[in-house]
C-alpha positions in Angstrom: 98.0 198.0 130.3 97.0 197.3 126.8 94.0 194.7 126.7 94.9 191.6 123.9 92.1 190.9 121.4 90.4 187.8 120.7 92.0 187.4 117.3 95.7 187.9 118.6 94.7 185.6 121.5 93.8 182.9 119.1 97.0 183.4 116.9 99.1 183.0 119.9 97.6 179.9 120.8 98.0 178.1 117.3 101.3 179.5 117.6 102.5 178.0 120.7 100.5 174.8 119.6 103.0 174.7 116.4 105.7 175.5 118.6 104.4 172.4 121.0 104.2 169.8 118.0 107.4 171.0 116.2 109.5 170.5 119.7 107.5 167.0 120.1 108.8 166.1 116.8 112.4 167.2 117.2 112.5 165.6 120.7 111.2 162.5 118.9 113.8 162.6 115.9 116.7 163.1 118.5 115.3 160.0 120.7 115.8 158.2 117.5 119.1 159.8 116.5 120.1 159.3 120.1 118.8 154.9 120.0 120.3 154.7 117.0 123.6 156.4 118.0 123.8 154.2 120.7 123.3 151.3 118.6 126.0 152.4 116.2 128.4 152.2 119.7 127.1 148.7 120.3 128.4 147.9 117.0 131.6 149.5 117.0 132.5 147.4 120.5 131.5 144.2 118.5 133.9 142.7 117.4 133.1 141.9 113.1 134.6 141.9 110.4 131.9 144.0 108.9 132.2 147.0 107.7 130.8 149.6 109.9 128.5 151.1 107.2 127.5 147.9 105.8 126.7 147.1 109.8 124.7 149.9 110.3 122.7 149.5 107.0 121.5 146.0 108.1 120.5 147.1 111.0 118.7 150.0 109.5 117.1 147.4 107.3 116.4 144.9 110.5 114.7 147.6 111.8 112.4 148.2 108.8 111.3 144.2 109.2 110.8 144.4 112.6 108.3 147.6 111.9 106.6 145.9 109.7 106.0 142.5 111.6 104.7 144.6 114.6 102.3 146.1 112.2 101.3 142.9 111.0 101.0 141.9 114.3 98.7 145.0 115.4 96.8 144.3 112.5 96.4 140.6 113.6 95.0 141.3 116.5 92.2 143.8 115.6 91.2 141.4 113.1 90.8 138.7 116.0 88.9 141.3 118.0 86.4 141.5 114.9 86.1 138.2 114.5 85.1 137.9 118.4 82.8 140.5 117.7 81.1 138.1 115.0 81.1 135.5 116.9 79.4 137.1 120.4 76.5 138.4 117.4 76.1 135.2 116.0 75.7 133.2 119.0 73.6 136.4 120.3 71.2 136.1 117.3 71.2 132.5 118.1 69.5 132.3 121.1 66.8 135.1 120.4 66.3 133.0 117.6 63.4 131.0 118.6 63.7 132.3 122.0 64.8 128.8 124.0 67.8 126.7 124.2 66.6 124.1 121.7 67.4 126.7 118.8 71.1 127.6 119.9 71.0 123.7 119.6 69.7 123.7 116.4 72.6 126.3 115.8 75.1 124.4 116.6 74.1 121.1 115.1 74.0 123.2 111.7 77.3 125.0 111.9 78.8 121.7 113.3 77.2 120.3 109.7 78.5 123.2 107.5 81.9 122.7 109.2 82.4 119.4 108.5 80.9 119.7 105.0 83.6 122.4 104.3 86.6 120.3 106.0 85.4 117.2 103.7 85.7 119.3 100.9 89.2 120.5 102.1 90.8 117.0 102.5 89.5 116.2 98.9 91.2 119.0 97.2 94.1 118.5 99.2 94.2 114.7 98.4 93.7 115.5 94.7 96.4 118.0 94.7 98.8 116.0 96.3 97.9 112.8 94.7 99.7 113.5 91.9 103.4 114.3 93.9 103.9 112.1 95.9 102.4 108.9 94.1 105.5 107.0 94.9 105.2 107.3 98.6 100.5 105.4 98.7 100.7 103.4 101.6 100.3 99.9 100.9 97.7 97.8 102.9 99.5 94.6 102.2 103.1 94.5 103.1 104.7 92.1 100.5 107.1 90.1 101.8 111.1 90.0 101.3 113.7 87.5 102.4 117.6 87.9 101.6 118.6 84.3 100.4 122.2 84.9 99.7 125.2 87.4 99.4 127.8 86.8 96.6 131.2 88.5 97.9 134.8 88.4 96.3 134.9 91.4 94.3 138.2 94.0 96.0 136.2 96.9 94.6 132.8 97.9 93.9 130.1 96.1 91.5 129.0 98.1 89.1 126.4 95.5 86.9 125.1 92.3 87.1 123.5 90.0 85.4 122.1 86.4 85.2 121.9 84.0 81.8 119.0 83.3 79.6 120.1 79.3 78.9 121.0 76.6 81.6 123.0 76.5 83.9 121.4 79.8 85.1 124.6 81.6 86.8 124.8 85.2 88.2 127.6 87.0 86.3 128.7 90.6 88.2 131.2 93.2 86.6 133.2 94.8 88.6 135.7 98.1 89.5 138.4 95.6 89.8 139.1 95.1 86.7 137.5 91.6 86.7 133.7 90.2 86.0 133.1 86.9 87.9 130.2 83.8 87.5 128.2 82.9 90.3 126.4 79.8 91.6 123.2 80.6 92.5 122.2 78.7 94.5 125.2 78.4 96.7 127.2 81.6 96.1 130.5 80.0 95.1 132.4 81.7 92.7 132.1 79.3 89.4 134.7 81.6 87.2 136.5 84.9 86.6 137.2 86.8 83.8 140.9 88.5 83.7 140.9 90.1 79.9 139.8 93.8 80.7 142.7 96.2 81.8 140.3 98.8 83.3 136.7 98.7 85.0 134.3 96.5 83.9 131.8 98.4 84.0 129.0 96.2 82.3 128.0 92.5 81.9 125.4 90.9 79.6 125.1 87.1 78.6 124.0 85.6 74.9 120.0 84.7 74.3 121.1 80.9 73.4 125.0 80.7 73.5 127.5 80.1 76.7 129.1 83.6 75.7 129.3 86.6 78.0 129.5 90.4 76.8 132.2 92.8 79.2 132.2 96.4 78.4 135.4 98.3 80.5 136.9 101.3 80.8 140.2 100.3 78.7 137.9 101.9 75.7 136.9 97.7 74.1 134.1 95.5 74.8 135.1 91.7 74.9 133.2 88.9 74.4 134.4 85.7 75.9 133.2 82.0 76.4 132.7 80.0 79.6 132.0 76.6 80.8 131.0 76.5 84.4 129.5 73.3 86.5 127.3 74.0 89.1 128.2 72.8 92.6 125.9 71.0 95.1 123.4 73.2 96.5 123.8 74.4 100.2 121.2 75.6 102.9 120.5 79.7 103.1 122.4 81.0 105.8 120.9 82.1 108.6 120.4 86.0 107.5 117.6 84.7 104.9 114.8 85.6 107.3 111.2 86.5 105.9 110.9 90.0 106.7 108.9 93.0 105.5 110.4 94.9 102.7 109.7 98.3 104.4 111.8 97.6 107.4 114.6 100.6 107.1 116.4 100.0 110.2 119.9 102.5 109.4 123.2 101.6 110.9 126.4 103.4 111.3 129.2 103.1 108.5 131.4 102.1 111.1 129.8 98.5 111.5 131.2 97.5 108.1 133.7 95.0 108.1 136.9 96.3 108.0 138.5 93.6 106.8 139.4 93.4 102.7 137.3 91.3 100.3 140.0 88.4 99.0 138.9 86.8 95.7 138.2 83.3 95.9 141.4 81.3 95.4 140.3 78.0 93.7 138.2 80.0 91.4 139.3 79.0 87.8 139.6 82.0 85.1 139.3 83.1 81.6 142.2 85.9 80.7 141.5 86.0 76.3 138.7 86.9 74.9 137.2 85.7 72.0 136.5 88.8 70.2 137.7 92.0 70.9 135.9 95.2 69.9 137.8 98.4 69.6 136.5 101.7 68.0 135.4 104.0 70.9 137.8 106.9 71.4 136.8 106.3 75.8 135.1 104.4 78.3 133.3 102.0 77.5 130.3 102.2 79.9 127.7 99.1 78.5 126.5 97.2 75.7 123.8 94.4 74.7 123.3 92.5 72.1 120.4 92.2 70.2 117.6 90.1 69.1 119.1 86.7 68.1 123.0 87.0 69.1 124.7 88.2 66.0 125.0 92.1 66.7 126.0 93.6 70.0 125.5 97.3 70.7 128.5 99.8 73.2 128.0 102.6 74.5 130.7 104.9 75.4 131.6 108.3 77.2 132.9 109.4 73.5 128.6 110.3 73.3 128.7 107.7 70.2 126.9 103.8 70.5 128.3 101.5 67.8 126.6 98.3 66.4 128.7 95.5 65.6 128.9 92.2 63.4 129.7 90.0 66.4 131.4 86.9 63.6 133.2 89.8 62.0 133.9 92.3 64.5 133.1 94.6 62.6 131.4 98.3 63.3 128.2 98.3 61.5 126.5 101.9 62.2 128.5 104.2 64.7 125.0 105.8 66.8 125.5 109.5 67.1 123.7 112.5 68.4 123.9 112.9 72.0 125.4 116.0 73.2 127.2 114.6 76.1 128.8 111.1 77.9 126.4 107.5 77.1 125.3 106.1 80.8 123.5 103.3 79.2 122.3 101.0 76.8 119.6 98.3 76.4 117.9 96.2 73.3 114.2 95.2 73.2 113.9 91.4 73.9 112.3 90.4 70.5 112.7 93.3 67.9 114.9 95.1 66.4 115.3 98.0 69.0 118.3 100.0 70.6 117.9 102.6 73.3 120.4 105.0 74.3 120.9 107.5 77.5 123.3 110.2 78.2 124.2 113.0 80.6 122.5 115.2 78.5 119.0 114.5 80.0 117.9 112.5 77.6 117.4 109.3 76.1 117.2 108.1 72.1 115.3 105.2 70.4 117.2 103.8 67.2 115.0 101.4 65.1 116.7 98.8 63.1 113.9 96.8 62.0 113.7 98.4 58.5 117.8 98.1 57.4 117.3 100.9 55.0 116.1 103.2 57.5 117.2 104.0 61.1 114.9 105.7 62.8 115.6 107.7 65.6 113.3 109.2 68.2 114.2 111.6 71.2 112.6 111.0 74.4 113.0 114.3 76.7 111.7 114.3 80.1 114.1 114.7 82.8 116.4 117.3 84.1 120.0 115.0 85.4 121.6 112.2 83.9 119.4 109.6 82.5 121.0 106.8 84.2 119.6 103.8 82.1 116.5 103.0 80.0 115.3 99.7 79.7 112.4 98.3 77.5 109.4 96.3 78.9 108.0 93.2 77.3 105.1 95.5 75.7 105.5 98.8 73.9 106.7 100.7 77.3 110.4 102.0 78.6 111.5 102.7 81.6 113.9 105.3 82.4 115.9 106.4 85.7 117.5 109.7 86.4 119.6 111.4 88.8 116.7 114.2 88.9 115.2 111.3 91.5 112.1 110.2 89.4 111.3 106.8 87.4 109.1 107.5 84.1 107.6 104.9 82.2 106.7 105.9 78.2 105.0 104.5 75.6 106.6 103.9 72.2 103.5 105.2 70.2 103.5 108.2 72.1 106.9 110.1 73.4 105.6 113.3 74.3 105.2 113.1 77.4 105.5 109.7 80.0 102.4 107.9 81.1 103.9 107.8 84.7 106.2 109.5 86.6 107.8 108.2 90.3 109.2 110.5 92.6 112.0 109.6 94.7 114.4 110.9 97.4 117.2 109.7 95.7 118.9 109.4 92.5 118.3 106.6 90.6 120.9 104.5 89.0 120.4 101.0 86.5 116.7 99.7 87.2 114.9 96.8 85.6 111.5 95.4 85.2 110.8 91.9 86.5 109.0 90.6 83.1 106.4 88.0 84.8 105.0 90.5 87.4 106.0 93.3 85.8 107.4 95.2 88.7 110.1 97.9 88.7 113.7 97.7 90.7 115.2 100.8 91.6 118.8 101.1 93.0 119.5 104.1 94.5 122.5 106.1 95.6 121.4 106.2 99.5 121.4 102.3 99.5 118.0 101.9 99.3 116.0 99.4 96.8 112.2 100.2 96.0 109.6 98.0 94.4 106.9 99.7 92.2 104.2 98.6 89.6 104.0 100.3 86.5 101.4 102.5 87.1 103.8 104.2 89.4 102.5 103.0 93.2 105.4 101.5 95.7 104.9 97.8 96.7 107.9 97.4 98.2 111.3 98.8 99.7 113.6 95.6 100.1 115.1 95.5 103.7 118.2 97.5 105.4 119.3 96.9 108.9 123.1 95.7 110.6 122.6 92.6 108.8 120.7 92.7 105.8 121.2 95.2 102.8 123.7 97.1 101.3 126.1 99.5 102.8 127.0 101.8 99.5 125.1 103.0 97.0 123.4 100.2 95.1 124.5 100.4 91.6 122.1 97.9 89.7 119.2 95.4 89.6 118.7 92.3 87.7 115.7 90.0 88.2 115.6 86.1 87.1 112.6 84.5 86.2 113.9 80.9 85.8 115.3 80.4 89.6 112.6 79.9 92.5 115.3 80.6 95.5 116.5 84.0 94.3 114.4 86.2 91.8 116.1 89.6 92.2 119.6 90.1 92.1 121.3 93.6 93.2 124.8 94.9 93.6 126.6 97.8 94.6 129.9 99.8 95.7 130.0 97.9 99.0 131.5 94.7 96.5 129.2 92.5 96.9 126.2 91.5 95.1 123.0 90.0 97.3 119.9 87.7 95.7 116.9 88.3 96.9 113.2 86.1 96.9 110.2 88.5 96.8 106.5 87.8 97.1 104.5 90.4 95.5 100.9 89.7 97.2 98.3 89.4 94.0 96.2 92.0 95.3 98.9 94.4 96.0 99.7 93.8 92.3 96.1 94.7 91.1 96.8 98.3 92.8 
């Protein structure tokens, strides 16, 4: 019998070895093949609408994910295992350290130090990062202090602006989707007079610097003004909903608790159906208008993305505003000069300048990404814009580049205003909420909203009054009625 060599004995070996690994491998590819075979059954008794091959590749790709997490996962834990590692060599080198307990002490009081140095430093970068976002929402350490005073309802549709006069008697005029715009008492929330005129919405309302004249833009594509005469009634107590109560009380309620019941217009309420000027140029809605410094020009603007100035003795278009790319949402005039501001849909807002009559300036303020909803001017050199992007910027007139602050909401914004004594900023928003905030941007205030107090709808607009002591913020919205509010800024919440 032939004796093997040593070299043919090792080649044999490595042979079989190869033959070993290669079966290992096959065996391995058909217990695969075999898992995902059975798989591939699993799916077939599902019952999809899948595709079978489109089935099979997400499950390939599933597979894939969960490969890779358990690799993440392996590689998680041998990290932890170092780290334990450290730590048993540190705490080691610790007590050999001076050779006694006091230096593990020692130890411990210094990494406790370190530690707490480094999470300092942590909460300070994070405060500073986040500063900047969420501005709007600073904690106040002095709740101010709201109380509902009266509700003004008659309206059978939404309200969609408000306003209240600049000469006496001070009344509360509110436009509404019903095709009417009604005067208010004050005072005791008794409709004083309604306005017939419009044959669509009336979708704005403003009142004359020094005359008894009122200003209706509407969706029949004319602005109207008309005159009133209105006596004020004897006031009445507040009913018993005007309760002092901290403006950030948010206390939601069910749709369902609304009354169900229509709102009837008050019958004995006498009426104006002609206006006394009619203004008729825009080719659609009408959706607001002003008038300017000293009564004798009034500004529109319309979804046809034009704003026309008019002669208000001669009806008469003076300069047709044009430039925006898409519908007007707003218009407002500066209180002593010369100024017009215009927004649109088409994010932003424009500054016409009509101080100098041979020149018209124009300036383009772009900062937002919706509908600039309104823009409104300040007493100073500021305006203040809302958007349906959710933020509130205030700009300066010298400077348009970029705003000198920016509030962040949760909702979109629709017609603000800015109380000109205190200088505070009302913003209606679409989730029924009203928030207070200062012009540097910080919330003072979120005016109250519970089963009895606040609006139900979206709140469409804002309107403070500086001249009344009961009610100093008016606001309205698609729930048809319109609510007057007293609020009491603290002095040092103001300073903040």
């Amino acid at each position: 019998m032939p004796v093997e060599s040593g070299s043919s004995a090792a080649a044999r070996q490595a042979k079989q070895k190869r033959k070993s690994h290669s079966l290992s491998i096959r065996r391995t590819n058909s217990t695969e093949q075999e898992r995902s075979g059975l798989q591939r059954d699993m799916l077939e008794g599902q019952d999809s609408k899948l595709p079978l091959s489109l089935r099979s590749n997400l499950l390939d790709l599933f597979g894939q994910i969960e490969r890779e997490f358990e690799n993440l996962y392996i590689e998680n834990l041998e990290l932890r295992r170092e780290i334990e590692t450290l730590n048993d060599r540190l705490a080691a080198e610790g007590q050999t350290f001076e050779g006694a307990d006091l230096a593990k002490g020692a130890l411990k009081t210094k990494a406790s130090h370190s530690t707490s140095q480094l999470s300092q430093k942590l909460k300070t970068t994070y405060k500073a990062s986040t500063s900047k976002i969420v501005s709007s929402f600073k904690a106040t350490t002095s709740r101010a202090v709201c109380q509902l005073v009266r509700e003004y309802a008659g309206h059978r549709d939404g309200i969609w602006d408000l306003s209240v006069t600049r000469t006496q008697p001070v009344v509360l005029g509110t436009a509404s989707a019903d095709h009417t715009a009604m005067l208010w008492s004050i005072e005791t929330g008794k409709c004083l007079l309604k306005y017939l005129g419009h044959q669509g919405s009336v979708n704005s309302i403003k009142f004359h610097p020094t005359e008894q004249m009122a200003l209706t833009a509407s969706g029949d594509q004319t602005a109207h003004i008309w005159r009133y005469m209105v006596q004020l009634p004897t006031p009445q107590p507040a009913a018993d909903i005007s309760q002092q109560t901290p403006c950030e009380e948010d206390v939601d309620f069910s749709d369902k608790d609304e009354a169900d019941g229509e709102a009837e217009g008050p019958n004995d309420c006498p009426s104006v159906r002609v206006a006394t000027t009619t203004l008729r140029s825009h080719q659609g809605v009408v959706i607001a208008a002003d008038w300017l410094v000293g009564g004798k020009q009034v500004v529109t603007a319309s979804w046809d993305r034009a704003a026309n100035l008019y002669d208000v003795e001669t009806s008469e278009l003076v300069h047709s505003l044009t430039g925006h790319d898409q519908e007007l949402t707003h218009c407002c005039t500066h209180p002593t000069q010369r100024l017009v501001v215009t927004s649109s849909r088409d994010t932003t807002f424009r500054l016409w300048d009509f101080r100098d009559p041979s020149i018209h300036s124009v300036n383009v303020f772009q900062g937002h990404t919706d509908t600039v909803t309104s823009a409104v001017f300040t007493v100073g050199d500021n305006v203040v814009s809302g958007s349906d992007d959710r933020t509130v910027k205030v700009w300066d007139l010298k400077n348009m580049r970029s705003p000198i602050a920016t509030i962040r909401t949760d909702s979109a914004v629709n017609r603000i205003s800015v109380s000109v004594n205190q200088k505070i900023i009302a913003l209606p928003h679409d989730n029924r909420q009203v928030r207070l905030f200062d012009m540097s941007g910080v919330r003072l205030a979120r005016l109250p909203r519970s089963n009895r107090q606040g609006h139900r709808r979206m709140v469409c607009c804002s309107a403070w009054c500086e001249d009344n002591a009961s009610c100093n913020l008016f606001t309205c919205g698609f729930d048809r009625q319109a609510i007057g509010w007293n609020i009491n800024i603290p002095a040092l919440l103001q300073e903040k």
